[in-house]
N, C-alpha and C positions, 0 to 999 in steps of 0.2 A: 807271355812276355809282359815286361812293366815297362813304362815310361815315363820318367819324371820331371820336374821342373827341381834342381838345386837354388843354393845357395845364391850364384854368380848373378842369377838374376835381382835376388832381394835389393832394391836404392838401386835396378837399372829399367827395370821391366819395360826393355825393348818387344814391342809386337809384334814384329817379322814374322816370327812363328803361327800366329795365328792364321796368317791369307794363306798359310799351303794346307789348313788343316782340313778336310776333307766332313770331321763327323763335327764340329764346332765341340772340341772337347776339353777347352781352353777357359781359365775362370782366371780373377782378378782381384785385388784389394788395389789400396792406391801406392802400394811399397813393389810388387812382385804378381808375378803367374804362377798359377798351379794347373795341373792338367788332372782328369775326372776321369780316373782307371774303368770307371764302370763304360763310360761314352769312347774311349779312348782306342780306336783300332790296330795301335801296334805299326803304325804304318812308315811313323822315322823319318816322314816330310820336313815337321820342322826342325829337325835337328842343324841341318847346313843352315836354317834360318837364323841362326840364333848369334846376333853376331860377341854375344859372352859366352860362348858355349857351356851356358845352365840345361842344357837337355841331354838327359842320359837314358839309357834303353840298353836293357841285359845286355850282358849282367851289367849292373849298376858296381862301380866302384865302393867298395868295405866301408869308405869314410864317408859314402853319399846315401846308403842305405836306409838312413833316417827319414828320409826324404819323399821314401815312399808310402810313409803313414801320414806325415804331413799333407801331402798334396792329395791322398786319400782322405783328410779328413779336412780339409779346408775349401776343398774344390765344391763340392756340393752343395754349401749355405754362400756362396759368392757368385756377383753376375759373369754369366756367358761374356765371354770377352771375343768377336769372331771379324772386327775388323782393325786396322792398324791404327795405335793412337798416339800422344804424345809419349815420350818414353818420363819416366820418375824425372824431375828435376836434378839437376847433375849427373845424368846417368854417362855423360859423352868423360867426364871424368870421373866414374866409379870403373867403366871401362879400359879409361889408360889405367887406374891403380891394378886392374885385374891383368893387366897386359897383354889385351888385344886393340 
C-alpha cells in the first residue's frame, strides 16, 4: 500500500496528522508535508486527521498519482516533523478556498 501527502496541503500544512502517527513518518518544508513511504506503515491514522483532506492511501486517485514520487523523493532530505505546529500562514483561508 502507498500513502501520500497531496496537494490540499501545499500553503496549509496543518499537523494534525502527525500526533496519531505511530512510526514518525512525517517530514516538512515550511509550504507543506510529505510522508517517507520507506518509514511509513500503511496504518491510515492520519487520514481523518487531516482537516484539508491531503492524505490519500490506495488506490490513490489517477489525478494525485504524482504525488507519490514526490513525497518519495522529498520526504527523505526534510526534518521529521512528529509533533503539532503552527499551520503555513493563511492556511485557515487556503482551507475555506479548498472547502472545508
Amino acid at each position: 500500500m502507498t500513502t501520500v501527502v497531496t496537494d490540499n496541503c501545499l500553503r496549509s500544512r496543518f499537523t494534525d496528522c502527525v500526533t496519531v502517527c505511530p512510526v514518525a513518518c512525517f517530514h516538512g518544508d515550511d509550504q507543506m508535508l510529505y510522508i517517507d513511504p520507506v518509514v511509513c506503515i500503511d496504518c491510515g491514522a492520519c487520514i481523518s486527521k487531516c482537516p484539508v483532506q491531503a492524505i490519500y492511501e490506495d488506490p490513490i486517485p489517477p489525478d494525485k498519482q504524482h504525488w507519490i514520487e514526490i513525497n518519495a523523493t522529498r520526504a527523505p532530505g526534510l526534518p521529521v516533523i512528529k509533533t503539532k505546529q503552527e499551520p503555513y500562514p493563511g492556511a485557515e483561508a487556503r482551507q475555506k478556498e479548498l472547502g472545508f
